[in-house]
C-alpha positions in Angstrom: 84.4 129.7 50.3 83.1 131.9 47.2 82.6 135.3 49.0 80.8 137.4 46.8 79.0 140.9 46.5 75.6 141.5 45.7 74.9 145.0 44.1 71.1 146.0 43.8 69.1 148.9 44.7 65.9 147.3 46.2 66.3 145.6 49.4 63.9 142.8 48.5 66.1 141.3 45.9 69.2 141.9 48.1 67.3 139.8 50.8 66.2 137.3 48.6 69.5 136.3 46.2 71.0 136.5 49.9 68.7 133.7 51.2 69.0 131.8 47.3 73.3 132.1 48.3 73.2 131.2 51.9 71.8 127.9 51.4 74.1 126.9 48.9 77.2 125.0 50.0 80.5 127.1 49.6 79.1 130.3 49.0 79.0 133.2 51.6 77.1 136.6 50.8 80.3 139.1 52.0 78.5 142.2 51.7 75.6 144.1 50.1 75.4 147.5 48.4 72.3 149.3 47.0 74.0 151.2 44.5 77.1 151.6 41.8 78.6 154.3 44.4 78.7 151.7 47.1 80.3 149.0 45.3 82.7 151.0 44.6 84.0 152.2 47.3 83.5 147.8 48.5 85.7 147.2 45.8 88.7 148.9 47.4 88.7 146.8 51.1 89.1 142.9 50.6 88.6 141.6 47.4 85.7 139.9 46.5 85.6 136.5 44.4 82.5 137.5 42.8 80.3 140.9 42.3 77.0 140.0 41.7 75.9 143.2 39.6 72.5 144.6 38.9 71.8 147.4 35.4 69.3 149.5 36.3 70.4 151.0 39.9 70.3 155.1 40.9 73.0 157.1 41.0 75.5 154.8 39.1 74.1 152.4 36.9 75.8 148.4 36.5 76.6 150.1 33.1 78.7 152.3 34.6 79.7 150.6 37.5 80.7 147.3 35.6 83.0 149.5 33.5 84.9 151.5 36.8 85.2 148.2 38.1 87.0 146.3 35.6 89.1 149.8 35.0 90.0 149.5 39.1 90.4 145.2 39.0 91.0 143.9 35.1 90.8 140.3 36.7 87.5 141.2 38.8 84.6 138.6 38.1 81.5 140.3 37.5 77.7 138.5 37.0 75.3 140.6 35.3 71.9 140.3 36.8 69.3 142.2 34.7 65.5 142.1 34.2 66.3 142.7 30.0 66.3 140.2 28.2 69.9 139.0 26.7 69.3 140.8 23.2 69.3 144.0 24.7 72.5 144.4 26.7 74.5 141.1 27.3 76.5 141.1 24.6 77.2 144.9 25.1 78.3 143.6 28.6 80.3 141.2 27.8 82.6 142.8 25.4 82.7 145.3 28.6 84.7 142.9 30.8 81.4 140.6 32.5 81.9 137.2 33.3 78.4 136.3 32.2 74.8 137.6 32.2 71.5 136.8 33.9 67.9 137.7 34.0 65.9 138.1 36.8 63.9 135.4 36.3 66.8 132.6 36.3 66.0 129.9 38.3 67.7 129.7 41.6 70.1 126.9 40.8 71.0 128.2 37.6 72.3 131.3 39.9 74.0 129.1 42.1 76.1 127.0 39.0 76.7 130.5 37.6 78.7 132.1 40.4 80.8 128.5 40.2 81.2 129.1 36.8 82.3 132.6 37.2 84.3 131.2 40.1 86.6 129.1 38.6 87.4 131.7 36.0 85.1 130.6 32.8 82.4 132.7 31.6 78.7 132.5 32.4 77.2 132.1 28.6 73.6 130.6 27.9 72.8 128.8 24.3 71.1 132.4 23.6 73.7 134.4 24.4 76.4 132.0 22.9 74.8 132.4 19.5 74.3 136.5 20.1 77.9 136.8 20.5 78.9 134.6 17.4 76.6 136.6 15.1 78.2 139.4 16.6 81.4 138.5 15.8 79.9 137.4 12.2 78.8 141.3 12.0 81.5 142.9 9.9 79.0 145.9 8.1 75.5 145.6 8.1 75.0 146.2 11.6 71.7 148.2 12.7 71.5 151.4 13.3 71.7 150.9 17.0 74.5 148.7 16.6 77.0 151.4 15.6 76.3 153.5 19.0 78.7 153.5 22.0 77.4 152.1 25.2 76.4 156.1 26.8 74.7 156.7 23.1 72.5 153.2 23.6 71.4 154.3 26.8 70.5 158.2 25.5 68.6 156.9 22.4 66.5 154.3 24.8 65.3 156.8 27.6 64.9 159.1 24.9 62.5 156.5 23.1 60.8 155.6 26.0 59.4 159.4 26.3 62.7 160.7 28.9 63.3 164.3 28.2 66.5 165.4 28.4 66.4 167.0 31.6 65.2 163.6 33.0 67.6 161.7 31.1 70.4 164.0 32.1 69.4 163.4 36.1 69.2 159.3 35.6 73.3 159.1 33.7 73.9 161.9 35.9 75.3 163.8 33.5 74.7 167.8 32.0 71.6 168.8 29.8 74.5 170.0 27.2 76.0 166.8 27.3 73.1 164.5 26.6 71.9 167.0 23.6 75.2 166.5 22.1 74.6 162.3 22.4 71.4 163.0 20.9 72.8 165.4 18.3 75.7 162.4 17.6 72.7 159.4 17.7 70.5 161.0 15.0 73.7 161.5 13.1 75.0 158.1 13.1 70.9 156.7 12.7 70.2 158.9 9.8 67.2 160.0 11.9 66.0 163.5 11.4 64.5 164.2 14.7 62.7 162.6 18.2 59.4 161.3 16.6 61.7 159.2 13.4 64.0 158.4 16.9 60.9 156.8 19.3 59.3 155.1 16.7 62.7 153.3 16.0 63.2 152.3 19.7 59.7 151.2 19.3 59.6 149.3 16.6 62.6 147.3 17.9 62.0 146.8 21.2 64.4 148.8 22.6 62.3 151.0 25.3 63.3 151.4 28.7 60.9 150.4 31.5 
């Protein structure tokens, strides 16, 4: 039996990927959280075959949590369930220790086969995100701009983009207002980008806003 976790901070989606597991054969929903706090602290009782993780939560983002789990469990398998689309943060993900990546609008047996596949200790990688993760190992220089942030930077220069200001921003990573000016200070830097405006039209112009 594949006990896994399902990490997601609205009860609707907990309920339904609950009723989309139940009724699969050899998989039992162990436990629910609604945030990255939470499944934390479930990741120190009984260990869980498979953490079904959501990205955009309060508190503690999948982000974030993805990375304190694999720092707590280095042979934990986590499923990335996301409502971006795969060019935006699977491959970031996936160098980050996930066992694969979804969106939220994966068909219910394609769910199901994933947690197998996680299961039984392979990765979870679509045809998309197969060829996303060869061109990024293909990437030697020429990356975009964006390419060349850490993980905490991505995140800053997309809330950022999408209008956040840093007060806001600062609240959502739960981090200081001194802090998140010295990401932004460290993303126009690495961008070449002289201030906010230059900064949201880039996010814009690639796609990259938060909503």
């Amino acid at each position: 039996m594949i006990r896994v976790l399902i990490v997601d901070d609205h009860a609707i989606v907990r309920q339904g990927l609950r009723r989309i597991l139940e009724e699969a054969k050899g998989i039992k929903v162990g436990g629910e959280a609604e945030n990255g706090v939470e499944a934390i602290k479930m990741m120190r009782g009984p260990k869980w075959d498979v953490v079904l993780l959501d990205i955009s939560m309060p508190e503690k983002n999948g982000i974030d949590t993805l990375k304190r789990i694999m720092d707590r469990e280095k042979e934990a398998k986590v499923l990335m369930l996301s409502m971006y689309p795969e060019d935006q943060y699977a491959v970031r993900l996936m160098k980050a220790g996930a066992s694969g990546y979804l969106t939220k609008e994966t068909a219910p047996e394609q769910l199901v086969e994933a947690i197998r596949t996680v299961y039984s200790g392979k990765k979870h990688i679509s045809p998309n995100l197969a060829e996303l993760l060869l061109l990024e190992c293909g990437l030697q220089s020429g990356k975009t701009p964006h390419e060349t942030l850490s993980d905490r930077e991505y995140q800053v220069l997309r809330l950022i983009g999408s209008g956040k200001k840093v007060s806001e921003i600062a609240a959502a990573l739960s981090l200081s207002v001194k802090t998140v000016s010295t990401y932004r200070t460290h993303i126009l830097e690495k961008m070449r980008l002289k201030n906010n405006a230059e900064l949201t039209y880039y996010v814009m112009q690639n796609n990259l806003q938060e909503e």
